[in-house]
N, C-alpha and C positions, 0 to 999 in steps of 0.2 A: 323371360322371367320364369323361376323356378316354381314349382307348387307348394316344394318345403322354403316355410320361412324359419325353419329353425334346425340347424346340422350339427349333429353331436357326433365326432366319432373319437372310438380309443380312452374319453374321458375317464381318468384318474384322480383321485385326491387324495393323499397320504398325508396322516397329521403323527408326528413325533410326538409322543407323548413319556420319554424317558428323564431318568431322573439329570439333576443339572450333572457335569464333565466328574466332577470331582467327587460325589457321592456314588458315580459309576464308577470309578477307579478302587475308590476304598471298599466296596460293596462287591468289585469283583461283577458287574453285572454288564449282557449287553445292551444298546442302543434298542426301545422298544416303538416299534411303529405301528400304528392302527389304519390303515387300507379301508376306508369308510367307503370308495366308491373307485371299483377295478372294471378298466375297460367297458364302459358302456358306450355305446351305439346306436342312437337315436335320431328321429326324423319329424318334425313335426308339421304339418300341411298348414298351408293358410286358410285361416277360418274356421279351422276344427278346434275339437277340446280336445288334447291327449290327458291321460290320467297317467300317474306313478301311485303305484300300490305297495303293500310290502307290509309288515310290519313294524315297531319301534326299533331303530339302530338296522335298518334295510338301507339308510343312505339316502331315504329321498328330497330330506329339506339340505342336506349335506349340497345334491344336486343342483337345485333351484339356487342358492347363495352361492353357488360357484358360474351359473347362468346370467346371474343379476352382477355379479363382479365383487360381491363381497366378501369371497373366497377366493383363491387364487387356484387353480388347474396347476395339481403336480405334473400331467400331461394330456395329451389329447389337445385337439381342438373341438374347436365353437365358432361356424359360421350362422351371420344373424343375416337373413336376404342375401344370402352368397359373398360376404366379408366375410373374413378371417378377424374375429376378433384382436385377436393375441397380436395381428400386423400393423393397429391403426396408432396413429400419433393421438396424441391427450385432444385435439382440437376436435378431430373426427370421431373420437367416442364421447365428446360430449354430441355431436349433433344426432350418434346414433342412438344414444344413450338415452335421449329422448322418447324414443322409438318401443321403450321397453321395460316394462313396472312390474313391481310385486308387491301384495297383499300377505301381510302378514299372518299369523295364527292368531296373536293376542289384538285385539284393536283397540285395547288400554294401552299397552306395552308399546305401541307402535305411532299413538300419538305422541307429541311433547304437552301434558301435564300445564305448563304455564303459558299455552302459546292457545290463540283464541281461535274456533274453530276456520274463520275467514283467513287467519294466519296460514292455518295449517296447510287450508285447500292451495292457496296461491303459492306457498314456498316454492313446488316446481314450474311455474309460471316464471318467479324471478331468478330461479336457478339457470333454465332455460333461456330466457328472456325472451320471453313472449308475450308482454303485458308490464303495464303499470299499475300500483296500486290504489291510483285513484282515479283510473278510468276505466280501459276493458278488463283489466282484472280482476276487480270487484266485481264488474257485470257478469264475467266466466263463473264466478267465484259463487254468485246467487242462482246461476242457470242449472249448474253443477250440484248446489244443497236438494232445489227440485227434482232434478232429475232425479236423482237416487231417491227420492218418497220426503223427505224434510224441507223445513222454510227458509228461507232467506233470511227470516228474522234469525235461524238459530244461527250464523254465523258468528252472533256477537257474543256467545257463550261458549264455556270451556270444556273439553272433553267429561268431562267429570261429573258433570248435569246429564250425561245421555245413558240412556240403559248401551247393553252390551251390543243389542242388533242396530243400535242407533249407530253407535261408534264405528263399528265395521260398515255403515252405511257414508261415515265420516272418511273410513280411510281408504273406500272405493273412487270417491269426488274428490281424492286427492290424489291418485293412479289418474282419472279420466281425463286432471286438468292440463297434462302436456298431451292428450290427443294419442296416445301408442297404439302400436296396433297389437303388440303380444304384451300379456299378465303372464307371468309367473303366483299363481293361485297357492302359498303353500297352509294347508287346512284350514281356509279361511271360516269353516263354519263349528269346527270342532267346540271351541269356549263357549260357542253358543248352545242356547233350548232348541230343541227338536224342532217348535212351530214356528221362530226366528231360524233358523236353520232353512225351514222351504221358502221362507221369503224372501231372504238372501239369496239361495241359488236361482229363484226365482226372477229375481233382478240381474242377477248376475247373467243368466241366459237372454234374457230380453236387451240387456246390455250388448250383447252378443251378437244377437239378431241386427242391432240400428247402427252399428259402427263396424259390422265385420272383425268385431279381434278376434286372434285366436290366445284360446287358453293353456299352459300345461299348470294343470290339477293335479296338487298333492292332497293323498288323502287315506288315511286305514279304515276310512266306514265307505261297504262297499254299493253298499242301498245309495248312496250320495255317488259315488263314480256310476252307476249304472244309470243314473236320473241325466248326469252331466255329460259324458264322454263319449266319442266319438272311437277314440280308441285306446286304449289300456295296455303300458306296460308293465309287467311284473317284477318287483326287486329282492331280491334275498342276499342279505349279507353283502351288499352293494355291486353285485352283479344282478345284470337283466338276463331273466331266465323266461321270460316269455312276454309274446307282443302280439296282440292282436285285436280286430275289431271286437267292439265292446258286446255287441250281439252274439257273434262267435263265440268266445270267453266265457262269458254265461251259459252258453248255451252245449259249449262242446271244448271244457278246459283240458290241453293238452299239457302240460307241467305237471306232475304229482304234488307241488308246492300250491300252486293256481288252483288245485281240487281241492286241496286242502283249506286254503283262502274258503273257499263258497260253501265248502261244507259248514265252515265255523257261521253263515251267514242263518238269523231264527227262518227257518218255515212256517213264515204266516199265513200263508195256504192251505197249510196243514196236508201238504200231501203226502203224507205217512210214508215218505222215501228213508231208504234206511241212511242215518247217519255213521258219519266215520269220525268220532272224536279227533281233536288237533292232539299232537302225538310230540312231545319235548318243546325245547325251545330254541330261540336263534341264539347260536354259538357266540363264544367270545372272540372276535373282530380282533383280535389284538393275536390269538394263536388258534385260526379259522381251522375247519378238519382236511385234511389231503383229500385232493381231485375234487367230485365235485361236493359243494360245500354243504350240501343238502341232505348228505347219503347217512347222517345220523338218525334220520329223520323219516328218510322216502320205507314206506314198504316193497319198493320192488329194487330197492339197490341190491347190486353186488358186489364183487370183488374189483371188476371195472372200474365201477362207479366210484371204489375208493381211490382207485390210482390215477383215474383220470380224470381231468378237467371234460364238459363236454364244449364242444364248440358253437355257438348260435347258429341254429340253419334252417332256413328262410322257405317258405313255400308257397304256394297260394293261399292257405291259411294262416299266413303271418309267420313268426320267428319263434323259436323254443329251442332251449339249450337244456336238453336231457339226452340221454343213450335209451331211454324207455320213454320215449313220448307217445304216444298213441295219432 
């Protein structure tokens, strides 16, 4: 058995976003492609949390809904326990498919509105089929409201009655009830208040701890990946430009992007270390900069750095794709 239960390599996803055949004929224009997510190369261990970091339009919920199957992979593959996704007949990705849930950002959005919360929990029980509704599914169904800190009783009520850390507590007991071993986490605490926010990862880790899943964490608050993650990769403009444990990274970020990331983070410490303001913005994704895609940006780019791509290269210290890494 492997240690990675989650194999990403080469992953691509390209989305067309050009005008329909006939308004590009008369208009004279070409086919426009946006490249949300170019060659990535990832590993994720059983039992850890990885994190994805980045920015907004870095690619990384893009990610996660192409992991969860709700996107399709312009290329690359994705083995889940050493499957080749992209190989399996519909019969064997539903057994695997089991195997592997995501929490979404909004936990209003991500409920159904008219479906009552004991609905909700059990839908992949009966998707699965692993329970009936008037026997152990129900019993799953009450063990499950508890677990995550709520009653039994609230199963008879509608999403719509819960505050917001309730709901995201709704639609973790709906992840847990086919039993998976990897989430797909994409900012599940973001919509939330700050002290709903540590209760949530607070469960979510303890969750952790008593079923062995492992997590990949999407997240742009880096106070929240540092509490959570094992190990941290970094995204810009939908390449991974660096990977490393989450200790490391904090402690000794090798990326010019990654320093950038932790300078932007308050010093509530007040260690009166000099800051380095964040410096423009991420380029438009639809006509990125030549080589590597950072160098509008980086204070130690050069002439290189505009012509070349750099390549990810791997060390005792984890991975980073600079020509000036330290």
């Amino acid at each position: 058995m492997s240690d990675n239960l989650l194999e990403i390599k080469d992953l691509s996803r390209i989305f067309d976003i050009s005008k329909p055949w006939l308004n590009r004929l008369i208009e004279r224009e070409d086919r426009r492609l946006l490249r949300a997510v170019n060659d990535v190369s990832l590993n994720i261990k059983r039992g850890e949390t990885f994190a994805l970091v980045g920015e907004s339009g870095s690619g990384k919920s893009t990610i996660a809904k192409v992991i969860v199957g709700l996107l399709a992979a312009s290329s690359g593959e994705i083995r889940f326990d050493g499957v080749n996704l992209a190989e399996q007949s519909p019969t064997a990705m539903r057994n695997i498919r089991r195997r592997y849930q995501m929490i979404f950002q909004d936990p209003f959005a991500s409920l159904n509105p008219r479906w009552r919360v004991r609905d909700i929990i059990a839908e992949p029980l009966r998707k699965f089929g692993m329970g009936d509704m008037e026997g152990s599914s129900q019993k799953r169904v009450d063990e499950l409201l508890e677990l995550v800190g709520l009653s039994a009783k609230d199963g008879s009520k509608f999403p719509h009655e819960f505050s917001g850390g309730q709901r995201q507590r709704i639609a973790i007991a709906r992840v847990l009830s086919s039993k998976p071993e990897f989430i797909v986490c994409d900012e599940p605490t973001s919509a939330l208040d700050v002290s709903v926010q540590a209760q949530i990862l607070n469960l979510m880790r303890d969750l952790q701890d008593d079923f062995g899943l492992t997590y990949l964490f999407i997240s742009h608050d880096l106070s929240v990946v540092r509490h959570m993650a094992n190990r941290i990769g970094v995204l810009y403009l939908g390449r991974l430009v660096e990977v490393s444990d989450s200790k490391e990274m904090f402690r000794n970020p090798r990326h010019p992007y990654t320093q950038m990331l932790l300078e932007a983070v308050p010093d509530l410490d007040m260690t009166g270390r000099t800051r380095v303001k964040a410096a423009g913005e991420i380029p438009n994704p639809i006509t990125p900069p030549s080589g590597c895609t950072f160098h509008p940006r980086c204070p130690l780019a050069d002439a290189h750095c505009k012509a070349n791509i750099p390549p990810v290269v791997e060390s005792d210290l984890g991975a980073v794709a600079c020509f000036k890494a330290t």
